[in-house]
C-alpha positions as CSV (number, residue, x, y, z in Angstrom):
1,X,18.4,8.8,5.5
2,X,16.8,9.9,1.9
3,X,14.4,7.2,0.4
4,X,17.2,6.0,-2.5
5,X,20.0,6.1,-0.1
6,X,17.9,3.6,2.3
7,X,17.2,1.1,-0.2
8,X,20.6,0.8,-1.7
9,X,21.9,0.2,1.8
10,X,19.6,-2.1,2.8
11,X,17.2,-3.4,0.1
12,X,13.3,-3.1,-1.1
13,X,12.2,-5.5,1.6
14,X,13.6,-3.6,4.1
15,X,12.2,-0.1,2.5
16,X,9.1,-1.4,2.6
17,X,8.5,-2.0,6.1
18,X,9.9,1.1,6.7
19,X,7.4,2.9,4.7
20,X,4.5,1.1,6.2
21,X,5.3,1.9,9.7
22,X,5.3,5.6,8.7
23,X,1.9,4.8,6.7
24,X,-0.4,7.7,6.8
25,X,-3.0,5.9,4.9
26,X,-3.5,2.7,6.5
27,X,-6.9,1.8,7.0
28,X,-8.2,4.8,4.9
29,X,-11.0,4.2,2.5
30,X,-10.3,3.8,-1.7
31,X,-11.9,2.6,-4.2
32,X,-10.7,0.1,-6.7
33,X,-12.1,0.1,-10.4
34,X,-15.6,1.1,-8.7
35,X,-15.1,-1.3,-5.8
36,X,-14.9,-0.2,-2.2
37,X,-11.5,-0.8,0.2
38,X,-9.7,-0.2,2.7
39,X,-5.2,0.5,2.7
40,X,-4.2,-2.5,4.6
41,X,-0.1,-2.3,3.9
42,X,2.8,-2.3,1.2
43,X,4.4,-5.2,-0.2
44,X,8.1,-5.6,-0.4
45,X,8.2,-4.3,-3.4
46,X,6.5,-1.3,-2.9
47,X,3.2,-2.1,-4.1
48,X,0.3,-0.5,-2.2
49,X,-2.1,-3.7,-0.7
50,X,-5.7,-2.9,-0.8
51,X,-8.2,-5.5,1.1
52,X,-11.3,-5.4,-1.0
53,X,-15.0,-4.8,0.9
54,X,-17.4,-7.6,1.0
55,X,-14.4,-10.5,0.8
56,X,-14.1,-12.7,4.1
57,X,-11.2,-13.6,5.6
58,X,-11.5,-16.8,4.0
59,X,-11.8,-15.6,0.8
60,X,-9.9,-12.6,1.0
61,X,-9.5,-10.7,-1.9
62,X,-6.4,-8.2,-2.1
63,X,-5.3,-6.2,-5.3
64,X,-1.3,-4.8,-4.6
65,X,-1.6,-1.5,-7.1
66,X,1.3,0.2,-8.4
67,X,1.8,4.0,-8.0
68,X,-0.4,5.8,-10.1
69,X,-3.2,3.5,-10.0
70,X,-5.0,5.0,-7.2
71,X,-4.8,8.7,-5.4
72,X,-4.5,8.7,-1.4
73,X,-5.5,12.4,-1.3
74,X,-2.1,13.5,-0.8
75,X,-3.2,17.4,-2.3
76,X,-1.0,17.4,-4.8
């Protein structure tokens, strides 16, 4: 089923997870405006959700990114 086709059948939430189970790029290394991090999922609405180095899990700090704001490396 085609990305557009998915989502009007069954929603953004729904897309979501269904993006981040096929998530290439979880766990990979980025940096943030000059801040180290790691890929840790997608929001439901399709936000990429980066877990920024040196915050504790008490204190976590996450930054959900839109696309464009970072590259993955895809080799475009």
């Amino acid at each position: 089923m085609q990305g557009q086709q998915f989502w009007q059948d069954r929603g953004s939430a729904e897309l979501a997870v269904a993006y981040q189970q096929r998530l290439v790029n979880l766990g990979q290394a980025v940096t943030v405006a000059g801040q180290p991090g790691r890929v840790i999922g997608v929001a439901g609405d399709g936000r990429l959700c980066v877990h920024l180095d040196g915050a504790t899990r008490e204190k976590a700090t996450l930054r959900y990114l839109q696309p464009g704001e970072i590259h993955l490396g895809y080799g475009l």
